[in-house]
N, C-alpha and C positions, 0 to 999 in steps of 0.2 A: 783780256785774261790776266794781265802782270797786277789788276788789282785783286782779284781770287786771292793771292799767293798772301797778300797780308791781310785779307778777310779772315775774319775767326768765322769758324765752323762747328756746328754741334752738331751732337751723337742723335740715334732717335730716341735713346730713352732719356737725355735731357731734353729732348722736344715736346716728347707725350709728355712729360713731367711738367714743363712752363705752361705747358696748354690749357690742364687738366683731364688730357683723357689719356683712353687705353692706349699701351702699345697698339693692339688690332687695328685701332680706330684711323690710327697716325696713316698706319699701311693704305688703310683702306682709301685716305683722300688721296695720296701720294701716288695710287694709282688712276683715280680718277684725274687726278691732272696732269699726268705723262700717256693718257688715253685722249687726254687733249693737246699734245705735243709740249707739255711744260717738259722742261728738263733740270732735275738735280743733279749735284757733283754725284759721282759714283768713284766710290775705292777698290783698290784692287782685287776685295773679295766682291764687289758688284752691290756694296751696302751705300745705301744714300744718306749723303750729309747734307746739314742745310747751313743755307745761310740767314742772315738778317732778314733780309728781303723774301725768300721762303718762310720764316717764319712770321712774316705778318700777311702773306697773303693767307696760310693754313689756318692764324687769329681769325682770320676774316672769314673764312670755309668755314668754324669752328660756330660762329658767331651767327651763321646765316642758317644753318644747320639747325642747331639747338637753341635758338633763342626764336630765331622768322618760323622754324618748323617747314625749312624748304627742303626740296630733296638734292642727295647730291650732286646728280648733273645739272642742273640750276644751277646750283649755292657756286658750283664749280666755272657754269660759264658766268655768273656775277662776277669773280672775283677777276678771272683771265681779265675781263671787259673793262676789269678797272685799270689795269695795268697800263702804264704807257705802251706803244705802239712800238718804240726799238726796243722793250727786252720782253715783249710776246713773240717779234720776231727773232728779235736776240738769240730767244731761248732756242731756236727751232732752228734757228741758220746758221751757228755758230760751230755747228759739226758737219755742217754743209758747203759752207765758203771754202774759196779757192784763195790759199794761200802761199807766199813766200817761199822757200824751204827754210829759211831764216827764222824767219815768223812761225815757222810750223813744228822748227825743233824746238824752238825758245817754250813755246805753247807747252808741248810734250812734257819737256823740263818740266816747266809751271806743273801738268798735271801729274806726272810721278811725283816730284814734293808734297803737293794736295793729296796724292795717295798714302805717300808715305808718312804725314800727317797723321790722316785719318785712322791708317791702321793704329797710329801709337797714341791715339785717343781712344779710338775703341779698345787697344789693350790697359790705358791706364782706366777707363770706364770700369772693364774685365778686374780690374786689382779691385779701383774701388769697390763695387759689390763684394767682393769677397769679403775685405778687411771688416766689411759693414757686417755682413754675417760673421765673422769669427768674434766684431766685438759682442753681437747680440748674444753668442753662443758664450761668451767668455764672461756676460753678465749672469744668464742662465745659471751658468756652473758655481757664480758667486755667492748667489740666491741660494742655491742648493747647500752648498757649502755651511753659509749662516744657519740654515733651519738645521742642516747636522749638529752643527756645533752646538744651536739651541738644544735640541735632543739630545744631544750626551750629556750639558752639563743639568736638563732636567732628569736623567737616567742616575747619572753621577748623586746626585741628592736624595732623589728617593734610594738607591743601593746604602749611602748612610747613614740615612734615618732606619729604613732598614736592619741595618746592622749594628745603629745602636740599639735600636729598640730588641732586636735578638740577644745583642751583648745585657743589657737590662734583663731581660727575662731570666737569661742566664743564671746570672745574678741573686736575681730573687729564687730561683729554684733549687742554685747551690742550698740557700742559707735555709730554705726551707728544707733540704733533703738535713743538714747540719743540725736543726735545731730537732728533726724528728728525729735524730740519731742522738742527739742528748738526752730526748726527753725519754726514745728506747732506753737508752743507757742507765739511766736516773731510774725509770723503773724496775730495772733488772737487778740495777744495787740493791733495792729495796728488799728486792726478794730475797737478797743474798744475806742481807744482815738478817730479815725475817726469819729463813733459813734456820743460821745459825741459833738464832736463837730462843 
């Protein structure tokens, strides 16, 4: 057990992730081979952790599975049957032997740290997911951001074209109201000098 303690341990969703399958799927052999007395580490919420050695017998389920197209109790007694002979019964005897009390608290020890391990991988796992979603969400919002910004300053341009071409019309409407008011004008003198005279 004292070598457990400096074994690295992974989560199961870097498991199903190296593998490439489902979460579901990971479950699903993991009970097929504790239906056959394999035993994983288990943390204090009762989640299994694996090790090396777990995860190349799962490669192997994995491989028998989806490549041979055997089924799982097969593929599962394939792989048990390849394992050496002290860690089939290892796995199966190791919560069964009579030991020490020396031996048995040292063990304990070993397996609170392996628990308390696990939980603070599956809570840095817990962060990581998160940060991964906040940055997708924080790219989302960046995206969003730029096509705003593109649309104001396409809004901003046409509102000036806009308004000069209003201020133009303007413009030309004055000079035009201006010059019909001369040319009123111009003819009404006419009249006046006509008028008079």
């Amino acid at each position: 057990m004292s070598e457990q303690i400096n074994e690295i341990v992974y989560l199961g969703g870097e498991v199903a992730k190296s593998l490439g399958i489902a979460r579901s799927s990971l479950t699903k052999y993991c009970i097929a081979l504790e239906n056959k007395d394999y035993k994983f580490i288990r943390g204090s919420n009762n989640s299994r952790a694996f090790r090396s050695k777990d995860l190349l017998l799962l490669q192997r389920m994995k491989d028998l599975i989806q490549d041979k197209g055997m089924t799982m109790e097969t593929a599962v007694n394939v792989v048990l049957s390849m394992l050496p002979e002290e860690e089939r019964i290892g796995a199966i005897l190791d919560e069964n032997k009579v030991m020490s009390p020396e031996v048995a608290s040292q063990e304990q020890a070993e397996n609170t740290q392996i628990s308390l391990l696990m939980d603070k991988l599956e809570y840095i796992d817990e962060i990581s997911d998160r940060l991964n979603s906040m940055e997708k969400e924080l790219k989302d919002i960046k995206t969003q951001n730029k096509i705003l910004q593109d649309q104001n300053h396409e809004l901003r341009t046409t509102v000036e074209t806009s308004s000069n071409k209003r201020d133009e019309n303007l413009l030309s409407l004055i000079r035009e109201v201006q010059d019909t008011k001369k040319m009123i004008a111009a003819s009404q003198e006419k009249k006046w000098w006509e008028f008079w005279k």
